[in-house]
C-alpha positions in Angstrom: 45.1 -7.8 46.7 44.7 -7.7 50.9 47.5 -6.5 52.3 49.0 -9.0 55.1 52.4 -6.5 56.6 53.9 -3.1 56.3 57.0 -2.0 56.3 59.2 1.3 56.5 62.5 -0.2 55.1 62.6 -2.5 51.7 65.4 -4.9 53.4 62.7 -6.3 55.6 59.9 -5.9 53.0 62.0 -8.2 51.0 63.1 -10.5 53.6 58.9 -11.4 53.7 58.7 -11.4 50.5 61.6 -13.8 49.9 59.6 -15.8 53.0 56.2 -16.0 51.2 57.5 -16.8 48.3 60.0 -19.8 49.3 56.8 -21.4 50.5 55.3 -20.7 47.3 53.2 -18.0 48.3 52.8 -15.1 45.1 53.3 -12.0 47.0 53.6 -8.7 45.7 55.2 -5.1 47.5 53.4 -2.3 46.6 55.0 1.5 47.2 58.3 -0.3 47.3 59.9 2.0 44.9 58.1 5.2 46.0 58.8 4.7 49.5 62.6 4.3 48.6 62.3 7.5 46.6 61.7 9.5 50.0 61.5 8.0 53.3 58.5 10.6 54.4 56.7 9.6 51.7 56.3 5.9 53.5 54.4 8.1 56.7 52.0 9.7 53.7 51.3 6.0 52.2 51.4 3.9 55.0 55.0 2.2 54.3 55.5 -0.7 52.1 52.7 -2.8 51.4 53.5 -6.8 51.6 50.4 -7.9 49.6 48.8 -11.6 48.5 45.6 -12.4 46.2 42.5 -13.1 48.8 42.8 -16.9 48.9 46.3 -16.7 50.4 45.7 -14.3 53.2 45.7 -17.6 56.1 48.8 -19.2 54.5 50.5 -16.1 54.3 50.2 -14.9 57.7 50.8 -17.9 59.2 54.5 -17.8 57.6 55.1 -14.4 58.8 54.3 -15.2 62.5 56.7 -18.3 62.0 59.9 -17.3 64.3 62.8 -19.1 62.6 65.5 -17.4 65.1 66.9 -20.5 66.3 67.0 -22.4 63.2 70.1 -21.7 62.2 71.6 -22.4 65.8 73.7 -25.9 65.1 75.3 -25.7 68.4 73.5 -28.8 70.0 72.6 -26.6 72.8 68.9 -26.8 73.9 68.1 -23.6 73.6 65.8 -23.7 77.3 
């Protein structure tokens, strides 16, 4: 597993998760539950662990870089 993102909170580890795995992406979080156990234990394992099999790596970086903050923004408004 190569991990593609850290995290120090699970609410945005799972948001990326949710990401990678609506565009069919198998990701994985690793020290999800220890971190949530006791934040200063995320310092001592380097946070939450967003994680993908090798072959993924491209796809799934690509998605997280993706800024979708104006997607939902149905105003008609150009945004520049």
């Amino acid at each position: 597993m190569v991990t593609v993102a850290t995290f120090d909170n699970m609410v945005d580890a799972h948001i990326a998760l949710g990401r990678l795995r609506a565009e069919g992406v198998m990701a994985f979080l690793a020290d999800e539950h220890l971190v949530q156990t006791d934040w200063l234990y995320s310092i001592a394992v380097g946070g939450i662990k967003l994680q993908v099999e090798p072959e993924w790596v491209e796809q799934a970086l690509r998605i997280l870089a993706t800024d979708y903050s104006d997607a939902g923004d149905e105003s008609g408004r150009d945004p520049d």
